[in-house]
C-alpha positions in Angstrom: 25.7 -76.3 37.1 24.7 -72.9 38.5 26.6 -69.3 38.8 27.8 -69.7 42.1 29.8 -73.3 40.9 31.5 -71.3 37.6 31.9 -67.3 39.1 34.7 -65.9 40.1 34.6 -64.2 43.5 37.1 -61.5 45.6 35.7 -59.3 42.9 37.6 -55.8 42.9 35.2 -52.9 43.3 35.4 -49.5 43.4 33.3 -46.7 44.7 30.6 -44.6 43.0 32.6 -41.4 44.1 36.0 -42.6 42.8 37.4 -41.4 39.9 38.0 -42.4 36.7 41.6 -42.4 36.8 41.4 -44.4 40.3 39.4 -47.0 38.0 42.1 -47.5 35.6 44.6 -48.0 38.2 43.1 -50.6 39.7 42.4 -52.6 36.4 45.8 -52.4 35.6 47.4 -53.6 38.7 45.0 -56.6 39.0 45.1 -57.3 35.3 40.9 -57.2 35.2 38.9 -55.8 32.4 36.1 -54.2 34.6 35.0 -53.1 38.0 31.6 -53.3 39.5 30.7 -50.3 41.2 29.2 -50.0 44.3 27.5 -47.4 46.3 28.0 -46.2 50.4 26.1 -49.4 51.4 28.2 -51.6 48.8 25.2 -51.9 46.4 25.9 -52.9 43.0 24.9 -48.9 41.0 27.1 -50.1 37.9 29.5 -51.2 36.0 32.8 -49.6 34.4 34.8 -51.5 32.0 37.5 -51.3 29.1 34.5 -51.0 26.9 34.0 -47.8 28.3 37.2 -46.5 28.6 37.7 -47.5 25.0 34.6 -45.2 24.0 35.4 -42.2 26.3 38.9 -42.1 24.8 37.2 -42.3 20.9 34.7 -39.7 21.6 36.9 -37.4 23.4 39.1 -37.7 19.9 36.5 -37.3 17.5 36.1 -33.6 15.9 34.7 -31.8 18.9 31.5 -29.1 18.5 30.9 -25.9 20.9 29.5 -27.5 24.2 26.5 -25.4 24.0 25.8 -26.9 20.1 25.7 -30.4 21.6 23.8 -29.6 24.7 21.4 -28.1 22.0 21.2 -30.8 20.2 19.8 -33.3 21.7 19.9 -35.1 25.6 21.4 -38.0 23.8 24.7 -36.0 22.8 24.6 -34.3 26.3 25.1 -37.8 28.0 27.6 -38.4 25.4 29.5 -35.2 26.3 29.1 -36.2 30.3 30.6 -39.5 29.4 33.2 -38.7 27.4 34.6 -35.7 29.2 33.6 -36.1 33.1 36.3 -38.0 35.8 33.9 -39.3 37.8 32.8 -42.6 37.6 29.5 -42.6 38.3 29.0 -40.6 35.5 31.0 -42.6 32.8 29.8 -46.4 33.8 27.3 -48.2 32.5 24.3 -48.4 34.3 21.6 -50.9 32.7 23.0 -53.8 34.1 22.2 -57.2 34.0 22.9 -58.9 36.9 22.3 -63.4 37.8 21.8 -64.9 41.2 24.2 -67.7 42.5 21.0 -70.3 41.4 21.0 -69.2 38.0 21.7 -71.9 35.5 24.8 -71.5 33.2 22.8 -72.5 30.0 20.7 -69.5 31.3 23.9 -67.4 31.6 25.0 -68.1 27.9 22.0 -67.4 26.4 21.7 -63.9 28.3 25.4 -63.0 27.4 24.6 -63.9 23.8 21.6 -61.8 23.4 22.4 -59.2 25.2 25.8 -58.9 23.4 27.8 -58.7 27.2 31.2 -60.1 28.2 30.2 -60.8 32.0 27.3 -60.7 34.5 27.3 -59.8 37.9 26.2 -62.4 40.5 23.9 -61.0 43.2 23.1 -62.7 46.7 20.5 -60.4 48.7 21.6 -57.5 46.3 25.3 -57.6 47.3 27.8 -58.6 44.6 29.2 -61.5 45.4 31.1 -62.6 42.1 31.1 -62.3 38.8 30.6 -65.0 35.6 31.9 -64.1 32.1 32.4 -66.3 28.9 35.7 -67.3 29.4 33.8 -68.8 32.9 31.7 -70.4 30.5 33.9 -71.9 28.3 36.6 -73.5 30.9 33.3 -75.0 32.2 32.9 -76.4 29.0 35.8 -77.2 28.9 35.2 -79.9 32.2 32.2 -81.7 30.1 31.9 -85.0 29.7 30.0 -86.9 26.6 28.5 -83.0 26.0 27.1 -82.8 29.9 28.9 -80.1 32.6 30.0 -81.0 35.6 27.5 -81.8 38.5 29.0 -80.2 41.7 27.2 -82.2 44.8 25.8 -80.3 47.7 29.4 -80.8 49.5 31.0 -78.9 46.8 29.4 -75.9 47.3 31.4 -75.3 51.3 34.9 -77.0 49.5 34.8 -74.5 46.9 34.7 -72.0 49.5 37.6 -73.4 51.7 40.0 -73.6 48.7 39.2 -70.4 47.7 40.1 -69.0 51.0 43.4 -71.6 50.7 44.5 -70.0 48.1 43.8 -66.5 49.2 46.6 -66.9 51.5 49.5 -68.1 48.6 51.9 -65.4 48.6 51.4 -64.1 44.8 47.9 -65.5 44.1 45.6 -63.4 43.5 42.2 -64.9 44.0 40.7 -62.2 41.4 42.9 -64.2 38.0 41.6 -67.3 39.7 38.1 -69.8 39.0 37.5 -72.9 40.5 35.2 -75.8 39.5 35.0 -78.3 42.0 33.1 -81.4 41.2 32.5 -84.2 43.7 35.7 -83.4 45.5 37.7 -83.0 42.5 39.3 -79.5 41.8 40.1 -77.7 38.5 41.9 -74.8 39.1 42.0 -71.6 35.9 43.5 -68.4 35.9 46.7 -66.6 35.8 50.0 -66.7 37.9 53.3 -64.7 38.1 55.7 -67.9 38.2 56.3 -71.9 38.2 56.3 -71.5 42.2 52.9 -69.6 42.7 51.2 -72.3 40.7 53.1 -74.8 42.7 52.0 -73.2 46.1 48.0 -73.3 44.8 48.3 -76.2 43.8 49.9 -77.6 47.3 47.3 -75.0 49.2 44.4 -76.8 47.4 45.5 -80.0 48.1 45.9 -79.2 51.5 41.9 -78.7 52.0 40.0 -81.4 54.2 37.5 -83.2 51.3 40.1 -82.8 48.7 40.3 -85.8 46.2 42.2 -84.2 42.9 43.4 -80.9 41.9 44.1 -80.5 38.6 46.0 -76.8 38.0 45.7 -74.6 34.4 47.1 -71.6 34.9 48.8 -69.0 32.6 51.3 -66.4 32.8 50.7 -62.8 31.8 53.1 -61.4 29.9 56.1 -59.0 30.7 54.2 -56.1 28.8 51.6 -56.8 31.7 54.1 -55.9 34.5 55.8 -52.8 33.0 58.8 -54.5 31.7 
């Protein structure tokens, strides 16, 4: 099983030149924890998350020095000021990214995010981004194994995957970003998140609905009403 079998794809983006506060806004309304950021010819430059956010809002609240003091001391507490005080968002993402490729292996995948202490990694094809795999990708993967193997999609799976994702694009309500598919040998698991009994009803029916169907199985959750502002 691979990244592209396991990633989640209509990835929400935003620009380098957007703004910090345009970067919350957009993981709020699509309930997502981070954005890739990409440059003027939709490169993947970085990476903004809650992690971030979390970190700008605790440095801006520790006991602030004179600017000049910490540009004096040290370039390390300059980027630290730039971070926690700038609205830009090039300037407050992460940079040092670690990015897969949609042949990667998901034993490969683990092992990076457990070293390298991350939540997600960025799927590249030809240095667009072009989804994203994170641990609780991983784990509903797990979750399909049999006698301790994964799933093996066949070559077939790979186009079907696509076609219900596009399926299910077009459900009023479902939003293809709370969404992952693993589709093995025809079969369809559907994760994620929807707003009611009838939007998982109408993936469901939009899956099924896809020429090389055999099974869809649906798992989806609900967010809840603290989510939506209620």
């Amino acid at each position: 099983m691979k990244a592209k079998d396991v990633m989640k794809t209509g990835v929400i983006s935003i620009r380098d030149n957007g703004s910090v506060d345009e970067a919350v806004k957009l993981m709020l309304d699509n309930h997502i924890s981070a954005l890739p950021v990409l440059d003027s010819g939709a490169r993947l430059v970085g990476l903004i998350s809650e992690g971030d956010l979390i970190r700008r809002m605790r440095d801006g609240e520790t006991q602030r020095r004179s600017w000049w003091l910490e540009l004096f001391s040290g370039e390390g507490d300059a980027r630290d000021y730039v971070k926690a005080r700038s609205h830009k968002v090039a300037d407050v993402m992460t940079r040092d990214l670690v990015t897969v490729d949609e042949d990667t292996p998901v034993s490969e995948i683990a092992k990076t995010l457990e070293i390298r202490r991350i939540k997600r990694v960025p799927v590249l094809r030809d240095g667009k981004i072009v989804g994203i795999v994170s641990r609780a990708d991983l784990v509903r993967a797990l979750a399909q194994s049999r006698e301790g193997k994964l799933p093996s999609p066949a070559p077939a799976d790979e186009p079907l995957r696509r076609a219900v994702e596009a399926a299910i694009a077009e459900v009023p309500g479902g939003s293809v970003n709370l969404i992952n598919l693993l589709v093995e040998n025809g079969n369809v698991s559907v994760w994620g998140i929807a707003d009611s009994d009838f939007v998982e009803n109408a993936i469901r029916v939009a899956a099924e609905n896809v020429d090389g169907v055999r099974s869809v199985e649906v798992h989806m959750g609900r967010l809840p009403a603290w989510a939506y502002g209620i």
